[in-house]
N, C-alpha and C positions, 0 to 999 in steps of 0.2 A: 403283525400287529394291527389291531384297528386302525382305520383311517388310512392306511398304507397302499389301499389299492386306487386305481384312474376310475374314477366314480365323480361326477359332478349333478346337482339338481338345481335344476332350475324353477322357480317358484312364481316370479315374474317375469316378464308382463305374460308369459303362458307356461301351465306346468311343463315341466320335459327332463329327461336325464340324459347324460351321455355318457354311453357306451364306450370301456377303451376296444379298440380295435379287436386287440388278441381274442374278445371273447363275444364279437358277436353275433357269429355261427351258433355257439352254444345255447346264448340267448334267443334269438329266433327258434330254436330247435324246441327248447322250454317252452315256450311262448306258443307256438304254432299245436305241440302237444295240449297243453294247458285250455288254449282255444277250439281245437276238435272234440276231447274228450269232457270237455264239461258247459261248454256254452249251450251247446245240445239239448243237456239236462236245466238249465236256467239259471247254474250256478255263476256265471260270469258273465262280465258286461262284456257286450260284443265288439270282439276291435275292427276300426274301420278297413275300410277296405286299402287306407293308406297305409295304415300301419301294417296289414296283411301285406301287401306287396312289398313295403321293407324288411318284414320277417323272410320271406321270398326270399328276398334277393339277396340279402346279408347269409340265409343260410348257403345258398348256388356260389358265394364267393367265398365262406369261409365254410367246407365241408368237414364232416362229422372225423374227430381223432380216432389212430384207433382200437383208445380205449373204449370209445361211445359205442363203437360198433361191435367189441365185446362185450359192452352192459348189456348191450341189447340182443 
């Protein structure tokens, strides 16, 4: 059901969301894709270097299921 998942945003006093745990391997892994294959091209704003090293790192601690690795 909508609303049902660990989703929080934050608006004040800086934007931000947080991530439930369970899924933020996945998230990095989107993210980090999303950032090589089109920032390249000018399609997206470029994430900093902090937030590159938390895609990093969150993906090294939550690695790919494997389902991801039979998407892929």
């Amino acid at each position: 059901m909508y609303g049902d998942c660990d989703f929080e945003v934050l608006f004040a006093p800086i934007n931000a969301v947080e991530v439930a745990d369970s899924v933020k391997g996945l998230v990095a892994r989107v993210s980090l894709y999303m950032h090589d294959a089109y920032t390249s091209r000018g399609l997206l704003v470029q994430l900093s270097d902090e937030e590159l090293n938390m895609y990093r790192g969150w993906n090294c601690e939550k690695p790919p299921e494997p389902w991801e690795c039979e998407r892929n």
